[in-house]
N, C-alpha and C positions, 0 to 999 in steps of 0.2 A: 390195145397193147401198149401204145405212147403212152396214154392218160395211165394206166396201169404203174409204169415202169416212172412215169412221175410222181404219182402217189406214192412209192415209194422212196424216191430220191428227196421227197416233200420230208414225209417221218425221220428218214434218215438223219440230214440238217435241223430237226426238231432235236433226235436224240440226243445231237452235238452239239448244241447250243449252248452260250455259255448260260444262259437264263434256265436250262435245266439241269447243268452242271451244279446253277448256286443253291438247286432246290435241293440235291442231293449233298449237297455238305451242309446247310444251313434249316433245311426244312423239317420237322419231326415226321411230317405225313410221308416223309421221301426215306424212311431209314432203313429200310430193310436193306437193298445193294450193300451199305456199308456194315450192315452185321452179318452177312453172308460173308462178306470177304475178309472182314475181326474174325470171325469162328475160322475160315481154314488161315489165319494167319498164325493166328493162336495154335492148333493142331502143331507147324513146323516150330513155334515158339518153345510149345512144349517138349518137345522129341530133341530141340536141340537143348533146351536146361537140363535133364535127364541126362542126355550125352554126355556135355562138357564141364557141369557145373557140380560139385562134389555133392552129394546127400550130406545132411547135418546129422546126427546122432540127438535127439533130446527126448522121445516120448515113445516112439513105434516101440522098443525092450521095455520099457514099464509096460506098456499097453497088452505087449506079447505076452508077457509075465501072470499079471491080473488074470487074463483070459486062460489061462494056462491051467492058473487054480481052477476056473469051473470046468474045466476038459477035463481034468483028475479029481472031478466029484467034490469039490468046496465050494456049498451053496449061503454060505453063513460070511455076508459080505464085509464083516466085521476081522475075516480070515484069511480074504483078497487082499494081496498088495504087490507090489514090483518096486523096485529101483530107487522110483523117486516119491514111494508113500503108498497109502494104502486104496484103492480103490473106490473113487470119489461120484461115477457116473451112473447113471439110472441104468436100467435092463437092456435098452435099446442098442446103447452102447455095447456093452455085452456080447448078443448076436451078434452083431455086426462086424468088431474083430477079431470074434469066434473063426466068424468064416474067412475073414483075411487071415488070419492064423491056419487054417487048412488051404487056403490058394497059395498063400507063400512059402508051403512048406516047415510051417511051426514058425513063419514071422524072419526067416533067416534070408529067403528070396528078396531082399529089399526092394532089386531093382524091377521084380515085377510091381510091388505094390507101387512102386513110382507111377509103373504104366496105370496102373487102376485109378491112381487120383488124377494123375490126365486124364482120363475119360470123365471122371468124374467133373473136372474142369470145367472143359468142355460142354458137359449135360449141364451143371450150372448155367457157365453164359449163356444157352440153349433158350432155359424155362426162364433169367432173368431179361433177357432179350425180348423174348413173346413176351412177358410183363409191360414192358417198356412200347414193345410195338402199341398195342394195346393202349398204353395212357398215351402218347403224341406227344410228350412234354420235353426230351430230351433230343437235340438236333445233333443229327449223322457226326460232325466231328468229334463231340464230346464222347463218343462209345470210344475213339482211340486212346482216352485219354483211362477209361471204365478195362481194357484190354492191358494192350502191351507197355504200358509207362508203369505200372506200380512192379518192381522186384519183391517187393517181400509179400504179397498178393502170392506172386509164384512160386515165394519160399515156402510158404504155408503151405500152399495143398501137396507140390512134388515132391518139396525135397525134407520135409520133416513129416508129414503124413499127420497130422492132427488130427482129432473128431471133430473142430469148431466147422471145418468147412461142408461135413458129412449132414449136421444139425441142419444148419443154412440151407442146407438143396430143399430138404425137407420142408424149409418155411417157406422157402422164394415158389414152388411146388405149391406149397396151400396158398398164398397170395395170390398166385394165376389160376387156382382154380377159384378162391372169392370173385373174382374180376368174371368168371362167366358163371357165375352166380350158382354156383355145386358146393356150398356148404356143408352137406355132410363129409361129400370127400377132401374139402380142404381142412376141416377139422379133425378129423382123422390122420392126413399128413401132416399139421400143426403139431399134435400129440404124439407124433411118430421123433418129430424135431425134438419134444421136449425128453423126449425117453434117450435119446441122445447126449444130448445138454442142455443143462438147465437157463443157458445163457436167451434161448429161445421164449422164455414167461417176459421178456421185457416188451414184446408188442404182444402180451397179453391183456392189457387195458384197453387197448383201443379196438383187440377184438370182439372182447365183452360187450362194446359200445356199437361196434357195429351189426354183432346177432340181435340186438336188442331193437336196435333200427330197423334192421330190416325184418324178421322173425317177431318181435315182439317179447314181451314177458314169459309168457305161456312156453312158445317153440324153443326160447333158449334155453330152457332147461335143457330140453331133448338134445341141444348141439354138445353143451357144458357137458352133458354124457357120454358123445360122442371124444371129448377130451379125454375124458378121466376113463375110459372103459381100458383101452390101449397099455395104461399105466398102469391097470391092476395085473391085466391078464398076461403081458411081458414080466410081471414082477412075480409070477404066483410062484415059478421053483425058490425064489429067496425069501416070500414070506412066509412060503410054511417052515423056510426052516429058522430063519430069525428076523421075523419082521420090522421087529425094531430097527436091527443093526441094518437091514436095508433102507429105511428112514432115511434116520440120521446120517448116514454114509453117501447116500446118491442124493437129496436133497437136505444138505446142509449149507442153510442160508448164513450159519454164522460161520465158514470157515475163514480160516487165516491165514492172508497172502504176506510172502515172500518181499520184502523190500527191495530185494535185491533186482524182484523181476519188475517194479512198477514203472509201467510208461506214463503215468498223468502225475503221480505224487512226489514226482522226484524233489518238487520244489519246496516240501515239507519235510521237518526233521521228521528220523524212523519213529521218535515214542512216540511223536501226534499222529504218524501215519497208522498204530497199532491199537493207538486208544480209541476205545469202545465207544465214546463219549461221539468224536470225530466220525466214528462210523455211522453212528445214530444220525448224528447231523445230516451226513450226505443222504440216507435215505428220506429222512423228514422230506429235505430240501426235494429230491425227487421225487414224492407223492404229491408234494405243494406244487413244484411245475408242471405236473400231471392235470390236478386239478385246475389248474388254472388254464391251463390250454383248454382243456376239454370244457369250461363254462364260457371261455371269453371266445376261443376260434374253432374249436371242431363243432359246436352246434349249429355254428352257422353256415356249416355242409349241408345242414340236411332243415332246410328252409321252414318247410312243412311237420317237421317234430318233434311232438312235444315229449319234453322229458318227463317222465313219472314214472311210478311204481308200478303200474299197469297200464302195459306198452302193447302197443295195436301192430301189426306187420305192416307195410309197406306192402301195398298194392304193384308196385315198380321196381326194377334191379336197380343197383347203384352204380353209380357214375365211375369213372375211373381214380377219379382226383379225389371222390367220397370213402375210397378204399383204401387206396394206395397213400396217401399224405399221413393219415391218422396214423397207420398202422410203422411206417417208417418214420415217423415224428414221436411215437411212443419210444420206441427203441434207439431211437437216436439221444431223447433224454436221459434216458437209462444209460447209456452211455457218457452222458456227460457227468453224471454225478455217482458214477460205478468205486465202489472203494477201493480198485484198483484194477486198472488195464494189462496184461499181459502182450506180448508182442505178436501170439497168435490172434488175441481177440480183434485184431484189424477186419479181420474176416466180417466181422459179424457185425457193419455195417459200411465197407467200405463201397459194395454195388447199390447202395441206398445212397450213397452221399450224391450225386450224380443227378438224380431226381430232386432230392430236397433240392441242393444249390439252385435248379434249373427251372425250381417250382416261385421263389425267390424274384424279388427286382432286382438283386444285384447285378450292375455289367458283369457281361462274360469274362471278361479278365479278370476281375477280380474273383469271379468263378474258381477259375482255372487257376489264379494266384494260390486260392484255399486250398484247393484238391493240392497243390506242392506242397504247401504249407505243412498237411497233416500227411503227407508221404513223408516229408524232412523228419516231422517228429517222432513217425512210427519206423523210419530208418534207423534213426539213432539211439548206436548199441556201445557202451548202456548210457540209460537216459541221461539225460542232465538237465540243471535246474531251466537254461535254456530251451531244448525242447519239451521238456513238459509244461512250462509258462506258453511256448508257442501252441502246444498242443489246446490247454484251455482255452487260450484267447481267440484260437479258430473256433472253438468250438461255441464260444460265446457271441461269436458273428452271423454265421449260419443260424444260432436258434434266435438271434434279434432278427433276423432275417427271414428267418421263416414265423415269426410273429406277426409282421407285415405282410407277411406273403398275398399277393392279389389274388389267389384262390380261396382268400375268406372272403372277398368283397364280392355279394353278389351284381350280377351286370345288371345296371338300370336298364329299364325299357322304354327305348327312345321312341316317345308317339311323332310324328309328322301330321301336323294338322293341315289340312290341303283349304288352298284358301277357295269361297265360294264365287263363281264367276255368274 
């Protein structure tokens, strides 16, 4: 009964320790305690923004509108539009504020739909969390920083109700399921993301690279199908009735942004920020930093493969670092050289920055310096030549940064030769 009642008084003083206190703020292998306690802190975060903090007006009445047309039978998306223009998002979209438009009572219940993107929230940090558990790479304080310090994080999903954050569940979803190696079903939720919005094809490179790694030649066809099937069959009431106009309308890669809204090009007059010329350039440039990552540091993920036209499967699942880095490092480029950031699109890599940073030699301060950095820039309304210069030149740090990143370097293997006696 003694020895009993001190083995436990033993664990006890183990619990309390400050050496397992520092495991649990500084350790990656120790995070879960601290993303249990961010999720229900998060939960009263939400319920009290919803409370006290007004809803914005800018998208949910277009949104309502669009979707309205196909409830009263207008399948010709050429015929869709609301408020703020005509009907710009793939099918997925579609469904999806179909049925918010019948929960909220034709889109007029705002303050439910609030409730529904908190949960939705919520299921984010959830699947992005398990992600995270999973890779090891990010230590327990930095998730506070992933949580309750970004405001316009929280503007986006409660109080304007956007699709960028509905896309994203979608992907962060296919990501954790690559990570336990269920590739049909993550490319199916990839394709669900992209039917949503199109912003989700920018870690579309580095997934191609990675079904090719690990599937080979041959099997990636069969996933590439598992992409594209989703997209016909969500689209079929709008192609038969104008196929074209749903084209061009949900996958319109040359549409034309708004100056007024851009958060990166503030630092450009509007003609340069409109001319085609300038456009072109930015994508060039981000095919070229595509390529150039994927010859000089993403092959050196994957030790053992060789590139070619006809690719053998991987006998082995892949690492966490061999999944998650590429595919968050594709999309982060696409970010950098986007012809123009909107203030929702923060969404759409801000629970990635987190990782990249952490994947990085930088000190953690300077870490943590960054993530303010591009919070200041994506706070400031409307932009100015200051934070969108700030906004680049972070953004310019992070990808020097993760060029060096010690996740290309593979670890030498240190022999110990034992001397002979």
């Amino acid at each position: 009964m003694a020895a009993s009642a001190k083995s436990k008084w033993k664990r006890l003083n183990e619990s309390l320790s400050p050496k397992l206190f520092m495991k649990y703020v500084f350790d990656p292998e120790y995070c879960l305690p601290a993303m249990i306690l961010l999720i229900v802190a998060e939960i009263f975060v939400n319920l009290i923004v919803i409370q006290k903090i007004k809803y914005t007006e800018i998208d949910w009445t277009a949104y309502m509108q669009e979707v309205e047309g196909v409830v009263n039978g207008t399948y010709d998306y050429l015929k869709l539009k609301g408020d703020t223009g005509p009907l710009v998002y793939p099918a997925g979209f579609v469904y999806i504020y179909t049925a918010l438009y019948y929960i909220t009572d034709h889109g007029t219940n705002i303050k439910l739909g609030q409730y529904i993107f908190a949960v939705l929230y919520i299921l984010s940090l959830v699947v992005i969390f398990d992600i995270y558990r999973r890779c090891k790479t990010i230590p327990p304080y930095a998730y506070i920083f992933m949580c309750c310090a970004s405001y316009r994080i929280h503007s986006i999903y409660i109080l304007r109700l956007f699709n960028d954050p509905i896309a994203m569940l979608f992907l962060y979803i296919a990501a954790d399921l690559f990570l336990q190696d269920k590739w049909s079903s993550g490319c199916l939720m990839f394709s669900l993301g992209v039917s949503v919005k199109m912003n989700v094809l920018l870690f579309a490179p580095a997934l191609l690279m990675l079904l090719l790694v690990r599937h080979g030649t041959m099997a990636t066809a069969k996933y590439l199908t598992i992409c594209a099937l989703p997209q016909i069959i969500l689209a079929i009431p709008f192609l038969l009735v104008n196929p074209w106009g749903y084209i061009i309308q949900s996958f319109n890669l040359g549409r034309q942004f708004f100056y007024v809204w851009t958060v990166n090009w503030r630092l450009v007059p509007e003609d340069l920020f409109l001319d085609k010329k300038f456009q072109l350039l930015l994508l060039a440039s981000h095919a070229v930093c595509l390529l150039i990552f994927f010859h000089f540091k993403w092959k050196r993920l994957y030790q053992c493969v060789r590139f070619k036209l006809e690719m053998k499967p991987l006998p082995h699942t892949l690492t966490s670092s061999q999944i998650i880095l590429p595919l968050f490092t594709a999309n982060f480029i696409g970010m950098c050289f986007s012809r123009s950031l909107h203030y929702q699109f923060y969404v759409w890599y801000f629970h990635t920055l987190h990782y990249l940073l952490w994947s990085t030699a930088l000190p953690s301060v300077v870490r943590i310096l960054l993530l303010g950095c591009l919070e200041l820039s994506w706070n400031t309304y409307p932009s100015t030549v200051f934070s969108s210069s700030l906004l680049h030149v972070s953004h310019f740090v992070i990808l020097a940064s993760l060029w060096w990143s010690p996740l290309y370097t593979p670890q030498k293997k240190v022999v110990v030769a034992s001397k002979m006696h």
